[in-house]
C-alpha positions in Angstrom: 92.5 20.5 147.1 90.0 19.3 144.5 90.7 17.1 141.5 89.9 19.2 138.7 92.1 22.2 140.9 95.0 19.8 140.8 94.4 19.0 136.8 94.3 22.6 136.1 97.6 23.7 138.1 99.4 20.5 136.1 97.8 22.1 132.7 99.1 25.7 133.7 102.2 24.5 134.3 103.1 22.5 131.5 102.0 25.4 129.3 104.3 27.9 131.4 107.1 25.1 130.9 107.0 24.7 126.9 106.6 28.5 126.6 109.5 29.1 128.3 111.7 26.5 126.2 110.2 28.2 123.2 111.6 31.5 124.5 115.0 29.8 124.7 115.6 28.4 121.6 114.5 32.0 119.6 116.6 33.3 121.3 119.7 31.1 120.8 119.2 31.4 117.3 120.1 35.5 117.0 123.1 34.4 120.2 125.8 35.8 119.2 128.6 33.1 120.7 127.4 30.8 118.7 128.6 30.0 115.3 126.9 29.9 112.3 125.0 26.7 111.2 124.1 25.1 108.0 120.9 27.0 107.5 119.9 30.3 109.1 116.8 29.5 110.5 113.9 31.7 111.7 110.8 30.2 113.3 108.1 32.3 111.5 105.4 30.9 109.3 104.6 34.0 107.9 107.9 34.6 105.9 109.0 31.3 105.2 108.9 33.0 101.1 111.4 35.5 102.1 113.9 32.6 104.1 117.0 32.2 102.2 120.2 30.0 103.1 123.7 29.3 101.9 125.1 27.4 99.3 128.5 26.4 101.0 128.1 28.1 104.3 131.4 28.7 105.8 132.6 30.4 109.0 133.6 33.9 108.3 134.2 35.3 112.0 135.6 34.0 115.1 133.7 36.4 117.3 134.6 34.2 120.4 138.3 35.7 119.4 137.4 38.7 118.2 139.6 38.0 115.0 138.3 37.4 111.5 140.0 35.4 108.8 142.1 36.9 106.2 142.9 34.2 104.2 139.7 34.1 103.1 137.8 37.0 101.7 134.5 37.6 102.5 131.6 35.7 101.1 129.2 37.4 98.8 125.4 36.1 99.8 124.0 37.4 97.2 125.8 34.6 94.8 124.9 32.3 98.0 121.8 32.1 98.6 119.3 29.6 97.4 115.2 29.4 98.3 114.0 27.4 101.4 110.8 25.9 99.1 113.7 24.4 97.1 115.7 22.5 99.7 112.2 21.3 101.5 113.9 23.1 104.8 111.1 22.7 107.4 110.6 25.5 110.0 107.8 24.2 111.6 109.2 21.8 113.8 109.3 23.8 117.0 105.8 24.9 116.1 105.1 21.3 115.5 106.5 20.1 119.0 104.5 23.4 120.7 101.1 21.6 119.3 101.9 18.1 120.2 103.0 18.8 124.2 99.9 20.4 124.8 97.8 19.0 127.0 93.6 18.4 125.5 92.4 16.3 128.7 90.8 19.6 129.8 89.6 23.1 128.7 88.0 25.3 130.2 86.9 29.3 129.6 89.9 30.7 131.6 92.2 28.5 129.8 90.8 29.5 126.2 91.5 33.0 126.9 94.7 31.9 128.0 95.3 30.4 124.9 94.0 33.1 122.9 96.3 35.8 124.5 99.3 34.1 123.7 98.4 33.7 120.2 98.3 37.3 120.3 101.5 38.0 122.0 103.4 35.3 119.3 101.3 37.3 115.8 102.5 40.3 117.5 106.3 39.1 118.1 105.9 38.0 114.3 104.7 41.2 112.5 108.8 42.5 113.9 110.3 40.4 111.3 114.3 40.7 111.0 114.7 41.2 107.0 117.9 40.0 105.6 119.4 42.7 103.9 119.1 44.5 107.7 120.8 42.2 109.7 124.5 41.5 107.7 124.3 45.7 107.0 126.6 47.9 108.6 128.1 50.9 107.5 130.9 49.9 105.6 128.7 47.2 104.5 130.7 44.4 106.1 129.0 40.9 106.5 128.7 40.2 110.0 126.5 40.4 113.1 126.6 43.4 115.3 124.8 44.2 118.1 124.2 47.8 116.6 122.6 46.3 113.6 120.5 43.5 115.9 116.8 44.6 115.4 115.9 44.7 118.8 112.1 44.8 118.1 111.6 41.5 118.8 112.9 41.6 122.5 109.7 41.5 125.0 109.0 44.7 126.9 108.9 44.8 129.9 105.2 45.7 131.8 105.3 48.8 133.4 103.9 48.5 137.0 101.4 51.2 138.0 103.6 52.7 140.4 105.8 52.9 137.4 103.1 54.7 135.8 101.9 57.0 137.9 105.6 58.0 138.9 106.0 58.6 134.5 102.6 60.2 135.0 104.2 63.1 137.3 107.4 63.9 135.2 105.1 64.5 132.3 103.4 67.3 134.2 106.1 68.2 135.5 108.0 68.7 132.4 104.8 70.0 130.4 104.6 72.3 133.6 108.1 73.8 132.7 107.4 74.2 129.0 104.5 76.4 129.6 106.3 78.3 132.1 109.1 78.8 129.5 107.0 79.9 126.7 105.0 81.8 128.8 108.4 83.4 129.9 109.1 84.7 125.8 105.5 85.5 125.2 106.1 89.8 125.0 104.5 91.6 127.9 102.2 93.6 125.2 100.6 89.7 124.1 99.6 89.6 127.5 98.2 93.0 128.0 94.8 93.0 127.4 93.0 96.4 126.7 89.2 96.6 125.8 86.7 100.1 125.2 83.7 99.9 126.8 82.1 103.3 126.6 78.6 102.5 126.0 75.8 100.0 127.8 76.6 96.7 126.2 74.4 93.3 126.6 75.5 89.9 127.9 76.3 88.8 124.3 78.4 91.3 122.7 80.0 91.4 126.1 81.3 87.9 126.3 82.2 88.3 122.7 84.6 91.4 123.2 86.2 89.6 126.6 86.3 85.7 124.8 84.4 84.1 128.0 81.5 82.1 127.7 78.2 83.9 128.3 77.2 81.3 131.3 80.3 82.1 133.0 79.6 86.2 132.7 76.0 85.5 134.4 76.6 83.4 136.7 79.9 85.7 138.1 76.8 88.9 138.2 74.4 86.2 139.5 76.5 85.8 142.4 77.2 89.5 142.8 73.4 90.0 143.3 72.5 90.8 139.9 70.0 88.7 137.8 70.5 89.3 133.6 70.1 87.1 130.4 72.0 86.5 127.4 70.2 89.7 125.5 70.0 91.9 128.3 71.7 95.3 128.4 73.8 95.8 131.1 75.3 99.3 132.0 79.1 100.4 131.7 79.5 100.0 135.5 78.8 96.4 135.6 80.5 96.1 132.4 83.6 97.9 133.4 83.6 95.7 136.7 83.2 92.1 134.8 86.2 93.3 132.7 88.4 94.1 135.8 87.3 90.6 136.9 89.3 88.9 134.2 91.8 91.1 134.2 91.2 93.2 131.1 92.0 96.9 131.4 89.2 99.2 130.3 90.0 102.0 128.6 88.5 105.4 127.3 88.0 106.0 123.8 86.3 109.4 122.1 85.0 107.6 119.2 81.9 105.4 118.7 83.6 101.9 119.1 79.8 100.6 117.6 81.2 101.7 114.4 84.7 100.4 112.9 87.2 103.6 113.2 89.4 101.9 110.2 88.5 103.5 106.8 85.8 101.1 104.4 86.3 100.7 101.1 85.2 98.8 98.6 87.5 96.4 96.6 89.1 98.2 93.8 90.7 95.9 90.7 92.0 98.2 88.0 93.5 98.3 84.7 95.9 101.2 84.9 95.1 101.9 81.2 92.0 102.8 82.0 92.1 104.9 85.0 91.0 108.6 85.0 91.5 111.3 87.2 88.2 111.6 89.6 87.0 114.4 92.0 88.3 114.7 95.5 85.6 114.3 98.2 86.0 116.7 100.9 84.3 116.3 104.5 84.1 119.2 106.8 84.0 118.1 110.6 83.9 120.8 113.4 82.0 121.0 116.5 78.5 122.6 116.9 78.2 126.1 115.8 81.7 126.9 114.9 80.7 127.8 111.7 80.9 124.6 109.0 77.5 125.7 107.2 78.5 129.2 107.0 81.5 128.9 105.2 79.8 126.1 103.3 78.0 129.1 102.7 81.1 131.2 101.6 82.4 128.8 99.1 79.2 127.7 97.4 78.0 131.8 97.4 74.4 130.5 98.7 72.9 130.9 101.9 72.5 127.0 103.5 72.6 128.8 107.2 68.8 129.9 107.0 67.5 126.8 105.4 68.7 124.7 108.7 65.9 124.4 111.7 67.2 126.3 114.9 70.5 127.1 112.8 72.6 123.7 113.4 72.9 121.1 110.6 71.2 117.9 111.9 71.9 115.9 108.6 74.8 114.9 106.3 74.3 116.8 102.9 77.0 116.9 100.1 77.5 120.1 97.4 79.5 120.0 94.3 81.6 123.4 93.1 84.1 124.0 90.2 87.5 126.5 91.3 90.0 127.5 88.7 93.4 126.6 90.2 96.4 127.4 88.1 94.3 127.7 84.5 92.5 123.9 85.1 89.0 124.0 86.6 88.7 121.5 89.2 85.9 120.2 90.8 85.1 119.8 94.5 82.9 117.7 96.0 81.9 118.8 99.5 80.3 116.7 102.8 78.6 118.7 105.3 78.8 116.7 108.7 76.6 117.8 112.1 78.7 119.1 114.9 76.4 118.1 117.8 77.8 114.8 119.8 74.6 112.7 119.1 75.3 112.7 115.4 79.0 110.5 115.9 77.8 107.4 113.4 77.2 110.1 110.9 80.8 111.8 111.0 82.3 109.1 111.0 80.5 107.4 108.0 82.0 110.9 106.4 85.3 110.1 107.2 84.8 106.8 105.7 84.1 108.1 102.2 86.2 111.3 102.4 90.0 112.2 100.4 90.4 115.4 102.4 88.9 116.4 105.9 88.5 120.3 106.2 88.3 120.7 110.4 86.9 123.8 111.2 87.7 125.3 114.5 86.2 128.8 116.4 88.8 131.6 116.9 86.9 132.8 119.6 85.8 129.2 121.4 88.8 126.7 120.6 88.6 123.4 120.9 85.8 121.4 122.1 84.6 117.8 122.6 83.9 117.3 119.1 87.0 119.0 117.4 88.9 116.4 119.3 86.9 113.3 118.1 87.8 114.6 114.8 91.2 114.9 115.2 90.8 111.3 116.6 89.6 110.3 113.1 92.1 111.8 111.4 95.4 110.4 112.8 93.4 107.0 113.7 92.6 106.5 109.4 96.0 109.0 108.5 94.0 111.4 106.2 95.0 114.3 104.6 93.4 117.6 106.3 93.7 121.7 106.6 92.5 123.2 110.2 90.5 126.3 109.1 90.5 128.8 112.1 87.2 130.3 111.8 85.5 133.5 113.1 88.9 136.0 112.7 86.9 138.7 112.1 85.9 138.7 115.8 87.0 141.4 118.4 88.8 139.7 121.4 90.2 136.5 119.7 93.4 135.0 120.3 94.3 132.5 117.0 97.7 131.9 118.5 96.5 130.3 121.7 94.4 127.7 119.1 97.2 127.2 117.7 98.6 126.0 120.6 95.7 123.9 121.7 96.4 122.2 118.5 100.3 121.4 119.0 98.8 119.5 122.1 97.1 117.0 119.4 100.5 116.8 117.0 98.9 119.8 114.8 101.5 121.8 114.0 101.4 124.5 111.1 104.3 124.5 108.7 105.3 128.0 109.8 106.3 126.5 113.3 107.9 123.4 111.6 105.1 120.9 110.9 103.8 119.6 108.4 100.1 120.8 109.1 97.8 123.1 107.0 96.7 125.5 109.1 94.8 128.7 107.4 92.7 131.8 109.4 89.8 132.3 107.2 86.4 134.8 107.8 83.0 132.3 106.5 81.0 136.1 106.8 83.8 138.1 105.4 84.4 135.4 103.0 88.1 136.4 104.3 91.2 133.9 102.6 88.4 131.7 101.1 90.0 131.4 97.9 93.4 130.8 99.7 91.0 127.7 101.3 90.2 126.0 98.1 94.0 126.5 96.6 95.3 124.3 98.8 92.2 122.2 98.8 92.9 121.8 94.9 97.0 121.2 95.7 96.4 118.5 98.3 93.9 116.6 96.0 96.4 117.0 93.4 99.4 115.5 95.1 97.1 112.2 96.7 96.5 111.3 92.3 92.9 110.2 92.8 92.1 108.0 90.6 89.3 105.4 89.4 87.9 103.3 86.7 84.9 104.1 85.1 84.6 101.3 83.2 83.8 98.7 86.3 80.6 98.5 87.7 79.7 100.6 90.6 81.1 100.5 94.7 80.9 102.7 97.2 79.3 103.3 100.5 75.8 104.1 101.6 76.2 107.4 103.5 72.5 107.9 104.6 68.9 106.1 103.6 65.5 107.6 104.7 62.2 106.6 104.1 60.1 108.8 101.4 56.4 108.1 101.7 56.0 108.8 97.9 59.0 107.4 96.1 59.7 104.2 99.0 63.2 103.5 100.8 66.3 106.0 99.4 69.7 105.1 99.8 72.1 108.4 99.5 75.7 106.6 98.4 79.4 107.6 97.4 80.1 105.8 93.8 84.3 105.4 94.9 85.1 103.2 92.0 83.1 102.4 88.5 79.8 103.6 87.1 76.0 103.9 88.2 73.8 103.1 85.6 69.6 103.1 86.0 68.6 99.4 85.6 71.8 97.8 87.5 71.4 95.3 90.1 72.9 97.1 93.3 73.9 94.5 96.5 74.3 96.1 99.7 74.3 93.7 102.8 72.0 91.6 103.0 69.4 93.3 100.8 69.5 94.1 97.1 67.6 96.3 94.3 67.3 97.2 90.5 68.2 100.6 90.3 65.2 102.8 89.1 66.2 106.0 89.7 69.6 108.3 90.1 69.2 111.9 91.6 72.0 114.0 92.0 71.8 117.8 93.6 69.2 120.3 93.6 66.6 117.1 92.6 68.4 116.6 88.9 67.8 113.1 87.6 70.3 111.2 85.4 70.8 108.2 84.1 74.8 107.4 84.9 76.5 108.4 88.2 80.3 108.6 87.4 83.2 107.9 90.3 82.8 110.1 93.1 79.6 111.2 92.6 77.2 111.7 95.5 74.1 110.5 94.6 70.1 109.5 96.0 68.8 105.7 94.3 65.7 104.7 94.1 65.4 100.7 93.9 66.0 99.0 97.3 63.0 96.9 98.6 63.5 97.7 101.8 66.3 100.2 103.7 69.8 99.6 103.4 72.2 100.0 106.3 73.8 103.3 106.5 77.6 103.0 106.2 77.4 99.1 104.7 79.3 98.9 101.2 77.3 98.7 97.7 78.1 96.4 94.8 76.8 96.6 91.5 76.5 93.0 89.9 75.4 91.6 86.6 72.2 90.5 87.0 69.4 89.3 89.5 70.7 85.3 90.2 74.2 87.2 91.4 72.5 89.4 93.5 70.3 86.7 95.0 73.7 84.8 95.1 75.5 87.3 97.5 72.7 88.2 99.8 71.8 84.4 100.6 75.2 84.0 101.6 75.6 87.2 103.9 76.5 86.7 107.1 76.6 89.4 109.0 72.7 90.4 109.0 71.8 92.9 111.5 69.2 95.2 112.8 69.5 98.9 111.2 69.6 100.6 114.5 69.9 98.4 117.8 67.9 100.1 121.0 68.5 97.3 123.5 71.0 99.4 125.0 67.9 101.3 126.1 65.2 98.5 126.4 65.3 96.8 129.9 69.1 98.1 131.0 70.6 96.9 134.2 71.8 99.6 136.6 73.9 100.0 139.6 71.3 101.5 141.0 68.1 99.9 139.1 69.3 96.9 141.0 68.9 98.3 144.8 65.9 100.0 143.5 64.3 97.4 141.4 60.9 98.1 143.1 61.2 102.0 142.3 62.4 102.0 138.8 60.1 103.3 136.3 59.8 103.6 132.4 59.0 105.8 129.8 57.6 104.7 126.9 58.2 105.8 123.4 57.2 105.1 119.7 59.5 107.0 117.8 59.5 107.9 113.6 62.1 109.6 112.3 62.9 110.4 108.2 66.4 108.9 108.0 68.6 106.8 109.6 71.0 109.3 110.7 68.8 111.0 112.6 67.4 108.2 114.4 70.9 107.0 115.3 71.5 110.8 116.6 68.5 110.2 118.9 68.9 106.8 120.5 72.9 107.9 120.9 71.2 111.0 122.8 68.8 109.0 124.6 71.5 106.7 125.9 73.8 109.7 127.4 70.1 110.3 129.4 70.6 108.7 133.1 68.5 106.3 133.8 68.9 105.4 137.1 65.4 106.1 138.4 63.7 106.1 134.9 64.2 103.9 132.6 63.8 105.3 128.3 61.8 102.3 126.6 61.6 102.3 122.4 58.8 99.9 121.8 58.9 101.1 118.2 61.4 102.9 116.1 60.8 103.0 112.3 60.8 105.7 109.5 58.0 108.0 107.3 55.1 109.6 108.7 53.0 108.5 112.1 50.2 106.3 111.2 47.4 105.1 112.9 48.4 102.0 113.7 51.4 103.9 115.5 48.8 105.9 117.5 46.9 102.2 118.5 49.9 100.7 119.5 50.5 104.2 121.2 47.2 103.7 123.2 47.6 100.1 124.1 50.8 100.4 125.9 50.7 103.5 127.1 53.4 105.5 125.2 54.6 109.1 123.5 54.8 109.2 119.7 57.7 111.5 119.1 58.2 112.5 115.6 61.4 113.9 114.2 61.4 115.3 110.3 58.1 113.7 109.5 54.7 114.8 109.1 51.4 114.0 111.1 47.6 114.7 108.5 45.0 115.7 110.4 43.0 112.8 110.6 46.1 111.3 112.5 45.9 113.9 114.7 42.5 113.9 115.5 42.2 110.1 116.1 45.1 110.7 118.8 43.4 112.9 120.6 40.5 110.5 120.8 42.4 107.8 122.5 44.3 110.6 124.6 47.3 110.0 123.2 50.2 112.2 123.7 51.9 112.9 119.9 54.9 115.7 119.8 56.8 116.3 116.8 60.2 117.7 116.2 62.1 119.4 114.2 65.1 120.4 116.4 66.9 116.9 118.0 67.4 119.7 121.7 63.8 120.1 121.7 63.5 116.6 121.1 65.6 115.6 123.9 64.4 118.2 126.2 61.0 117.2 125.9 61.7 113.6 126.6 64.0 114.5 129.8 60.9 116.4 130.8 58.5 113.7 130.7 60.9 112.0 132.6 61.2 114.1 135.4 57.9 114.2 135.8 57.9 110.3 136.3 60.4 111.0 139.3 59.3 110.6 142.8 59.4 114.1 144.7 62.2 114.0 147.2 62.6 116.5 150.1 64.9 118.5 152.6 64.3 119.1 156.3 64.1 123.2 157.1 64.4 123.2 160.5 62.6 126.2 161.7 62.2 126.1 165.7 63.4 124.0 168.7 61.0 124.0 171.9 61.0 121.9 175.4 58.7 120.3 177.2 57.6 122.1 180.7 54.3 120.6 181.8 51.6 117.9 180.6 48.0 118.7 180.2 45.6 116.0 179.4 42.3 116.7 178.3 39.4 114.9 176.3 41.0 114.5 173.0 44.0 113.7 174.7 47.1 115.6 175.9 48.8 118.7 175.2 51.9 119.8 175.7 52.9 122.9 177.6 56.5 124.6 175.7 58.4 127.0 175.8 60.6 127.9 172.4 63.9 128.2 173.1 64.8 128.9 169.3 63.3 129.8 166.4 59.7 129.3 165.9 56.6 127.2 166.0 54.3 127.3 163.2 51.0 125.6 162.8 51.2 122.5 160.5 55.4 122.2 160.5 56.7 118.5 160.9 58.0 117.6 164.2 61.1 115.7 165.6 60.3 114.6 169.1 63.8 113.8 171.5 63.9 112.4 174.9 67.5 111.7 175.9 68.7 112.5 173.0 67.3 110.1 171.0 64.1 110.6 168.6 61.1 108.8 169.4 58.9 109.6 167.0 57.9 112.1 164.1 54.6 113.9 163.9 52.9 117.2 162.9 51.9 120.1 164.9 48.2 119.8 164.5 47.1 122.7 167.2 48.7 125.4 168.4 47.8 127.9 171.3 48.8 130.8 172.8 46.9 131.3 176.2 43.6 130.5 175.3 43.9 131.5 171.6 44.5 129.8 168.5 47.4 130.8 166.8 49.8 130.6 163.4 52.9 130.8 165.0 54.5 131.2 168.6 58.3 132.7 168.1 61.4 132.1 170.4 61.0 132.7 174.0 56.9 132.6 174.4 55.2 129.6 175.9 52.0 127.5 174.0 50.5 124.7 173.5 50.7 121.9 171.2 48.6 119.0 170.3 49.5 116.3 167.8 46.4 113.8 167.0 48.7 110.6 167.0 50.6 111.0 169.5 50.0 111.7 173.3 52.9 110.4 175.3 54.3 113.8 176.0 56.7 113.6 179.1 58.4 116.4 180.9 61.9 117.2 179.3 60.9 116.1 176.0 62.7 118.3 173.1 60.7 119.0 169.8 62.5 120.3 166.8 59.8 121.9 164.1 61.1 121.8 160.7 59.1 122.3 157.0 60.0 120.0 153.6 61.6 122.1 151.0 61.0 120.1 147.7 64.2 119.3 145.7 65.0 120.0 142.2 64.6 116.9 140.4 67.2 115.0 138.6 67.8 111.4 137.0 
């Protein structure tokens, strides 16, 4: 062992020595055997200011005998105890000693860290000071030590060994184990039910949004399924259904547009109730197609609306104002005329957003369809008010009682049978219990008190916008609440206008639009979103204000649920899948969200619909450029095409169609489709023959047959068997009889046959003739 070794061990253990006599005598001062001395004496540098001792200490316990003296009452400290400065007390000898048997012959870097850690360890043991009006406390405030009372901070704890810890380390998770079982036990089985619509193609995004898993984790699952998509990409509602089930979600089926919220907007309404005045009730008709909404329209506005509609069915949301005398007042109706075809959804249900009243119209003689039942969706979904008007009575061969029915399945029950349902049998043509209509119109209005306050400024809804190539963008909006006035500053997402101009029916300008009113504005600088909520606001900063601190700022219509959308089947036929092309304008937003919703009910398993360009107003050249460049159709709906338009399309053969009927639209566009479709084909089998004899010639063999069923015909496809097994397909290229050339050999005659590719007849062989029958073609 080496000097400085030995040195070192000697150093180390002096040190361990003193530090454990230091130890001792701390503790003997708070021992409890032993009685009190003439100073109570802590060894703290820190706090000698706060020491205090007695005056005329005296024993006041014998603890040792568990008896204390009662001859002499207890001492009050307070009048006892004088300052340590005073009496020069010094509590720093131990200290003192500490310093004086430590050892300087030798220091080195281990030894300093040393030293430092137990300087530590002693300013750590200091900070627990025992405070004097804590240690002689208990609770019936008698003066004496008690081990309750001991402040037992001071006392070293004891390391805990990493066994120790690791052991501590399992009974946490254990225990945090059993606490989530145990909540997880009390959470209700409905908390843990998850439900989710998906009823339309959905991308990546929106996707991981509804289910609340990270969009990584969605495409790496369909990654390793086989299926390659991005965050954007649309996927389809088989692969969206299927990541669902993955995560447990349950997908259900829902009639209504889950794209647009089914609960009722409204604009915030604060009113004085001094200033309220009664307002007009807003009444939307909803029906399926052709069951006869516009004609009794017709019926109650005495016009004739039917013969003003292309192809007979309304394809837009209009609105027409009456007045009807009910018990000596003259009240006045507001009426929302909705389309019944299932590509117009987003527009019946921004009616039901806006509406008091819904008027559901239903055909005597057809009952209900897909459409009648969304309605009813609607109504009990946002609990609105409504009359069922069975339509078309005057038919021969109706039964009204077996609608009536149909609509106790849906919780529609007339009054008559003990509901509380409105249900009235009305003739649009006969103009049969029209005024019994409006009556009750009139009485349900009455007993829902609308109300609204004039005085505000103006909220509502935007019901429709379109773009007018004269007057610029048009927002047609409900005023719920306040007044429109020309000049206002109108906010309405994240774009805002002054208000130029206010035009109410039948093209009547005016300067005011009161609550309820339906009007057209002229003023945005760009169009709106149909179905966002309007705000009028005081003046230009406010309006910049609000729209710079939008959030939610979206695209008017979105089409990548048609733009590049993964398939079941576009996947195993990625190298097949084709596209269509298409540029479309339309004059409002209603219509083009009717056409893209009809679009995406197209299959597209084998062709795929692309929009490169949807936008509003009339085509343009540019439109027929960008046509010509990447190869697409310009479909028009509602807008006009000059001639000079015209003309330049023809010169970059470009193929321009416009509409004025969304079927024709939609036919059109399913045709151009088809035509994109690969012909497919079914095997006719015609004729079965067998092999007797070879001949080879020249040009190579032939073989003698007889047919055994059917017939031969020159040019069918052939199916060549030798033990039962094909070998190979060809066509019948020649065909003799005898020496002649023939068309056709039937059953039971022998020929001849020669195929150009192929010459390894044998005898035995079986050939089965068939033709190709093309197939219809479908997507």
């Amino acid at each position: 062992m080496s000097i400085f070794t030995y040195f070192l061990f000697i150093i180390i253990f002096i040190w361990y020595f003193n530090m454990i006599n230091n130890y001792k005598k701390q503790y003997k001062q708070f021992n409890l055997y032993q009685p009190f001395s003439d100073h109570i004496v802590c060894n703290q540098d820190e706090y000698i200011d706060s020491l205090l001792t007695l005056k005329q200490p005296q024993i006041i316990s014998n603890i040792n005998n568990n008896i204390i003296s009662a001859d002499k009452p207890l001492i009050n400290l307070e009048n006892n105890l004088i300052d340590v400065k005073e009496n020069n007390i010094n509590t720093n000898n131990s200290s003192k000693f500490d310093k004086k048997n430590k050892s300087n012959l030798y220091t080195e870097d281990i030894l300093e860290i040393k030293k430092k850690k137990n300087k530590l360890q002693k300013k750590n043991r200091k900070q627990n000071v025992i405070e004097g009006d804590n240690v002689f406390r208990n609770n019936n405030s008698n003066l004496f030590l008690n081990e309750d009372n001991l402040n037992h901070d001071i006392i070293k704890v004891p390391k805990v060994t990493k066994h120790k810890k690791k052991l501590q380390n399992k009974i946490e998770i254990i225990e945090d184990t059993q606490i989530k079982v145990e909540i997880q036990e009390n959470i209700p089985d409905n908390f843990l039910h998850k439900e989710i619509v998906i009823n339309s193609p959905i991308t990546i995004q929106e996707l991981s949004s509804k289910l609340k898993i990270p969009e990584a984790e969605i495409i790496t699952y369909l990654f390793l399924k086989g299926i390659s998509v991005t965050v954007n990409q649309m996927i389809d509602i088989a692969i969206a259904k299927e990541v669902a089930v993955k995560y447990d979600f349950i997908v259900k089926k829902n009639i209504t547009n889950e794209g647009i919220n089914s609960t009722k907007l409204s604009p915030k309404i604060v009113n004085d109730n001094n200033k309220l005045i009664k307002r007009p009730p807003i009444i939307t008709i909803l029906g399926h197609v052709d069951h006869g909404k516009t004609t009794l329209l017709d019926s109650i506005l005495k016009t004739n609306l039917v013969t003003q509609e292309f192809g007979g069915i309304t394809q837009a949301i209009a609105n027409y104002e009456i007045e009807f005398l009910y018990e000596k007042i003259l009240h006045k109706l507001i009426f929302l005329d909705t389309p019944g075809h299932q590509a117009f959804s987003s527009i019946r249900m921004r009616g039901t957003q806006v509406t008091d009243l819904i008027v559901l119209v239903v055909a005597a003689d057809d009952g209900l369809k897909p459409q009648t039942i969304e309605s009813i969706q609607y109504i009990f979904e946002q609990k609105l008010p409504y009359i069922v008007v069975i339509n078309k009575i005057d038919k021969l061969g109706i039964n009204t009682l077996k609608v009536r029915e149909d609509l106790a399945e849906y919780n529609i029950i007339d009054a008559s049978w003990g509901g509380d349902a409105i249900i009235i049998e009305v003739s649009a043509l006969k103009r049969q219990n029209i005024d019994l209509l409006l009556s009750n119109i009139c009485l349900l209005s009455d007993l829902q008190d609308l109300k609204a306050d004039p005085d505000q400024l103006a909220s509502g809804t935007i019901i429709e916008t379109y773009l007018d190539i004269q007057r610029g963008p048009i927002a047609i909006l409900v005023v719920q609440n306040g007044s429109l006035k020309i000049g206002d500053f109108i906010v309405s997402g994240n774009l805002y206008g002054k208000v130029k101009n206010i035009i109410a029916n039948h093209g009547i300008k005016q300067k005011i639009a009161s609550p309820s009113s339906i009007v057209e504005v002229l003023g945005f600088s760009s169009l709106p979103k149909a179905g966002d909520i309007f705000h009028v606001v005081h003046n230009k900063k406010s309006a910049e204000y609000k729209i710079n601190h939008f959030e939610n700022s979206k695209q008017i219509i979105q089409i990548n649920n048609l733009n590049n959308r993964v398939t079941l089947d576009s996947i195993h036929n990625q190298g097949s899948l084709k596209s269509l092309n298409l540029i479309l304008k339309t004059d409002a937003q209603g219509s083009s969200e009717a056409i893209v919703n009809a679009f995406n009910n197209i299959s597209q398993a084998k062709v795929q619909i692309n929009i490169l360009q949807l936008s509003f107003g009339n085509i343009s050249n540019k439109d027929i450029e960008l046509a010509s460049t990447s190869k697409s159709i310009i479909l028009g709906f509602n807008v006009n095409i000059s001639s000079q338009a015209n003309d330049f399309a023809k010169k970059l053969n470009v193929v321009l169609q416009t509409f004025n009927i969304i079927y024709n639209l939609i036919d059109f566009v399913i045709l151009n489709m088809l035509n994109l479709v690969e012909p497919e084909y079914d095997q006719l089998m015609i004729g079965k023959a067998i092999v007797q004899t070879v001949f080879y010639i020249n040009k190579g063999s032939v073989a003698g047959c007889k047919v055994i069923e059917g017939k031969l015909t020159k040019g069918a496809f052939l199916n060549i068997y030798r033990n039962s097994k094909i070998i190979y397909n060809s066509t019948l290229n020649s065909l003799k009889r005898v020496k002649d050339d023939v068309n056709e050999v039937i059953e039971s005659n022998e020929c001849g046959i020669m195929c150009y590719d192929y010459n390894l007849w044998n005898t035995g062989d079986i050939i089965e003739a068939y033709e190709l029958k093309e197939k219809e073609k479908v997507l």
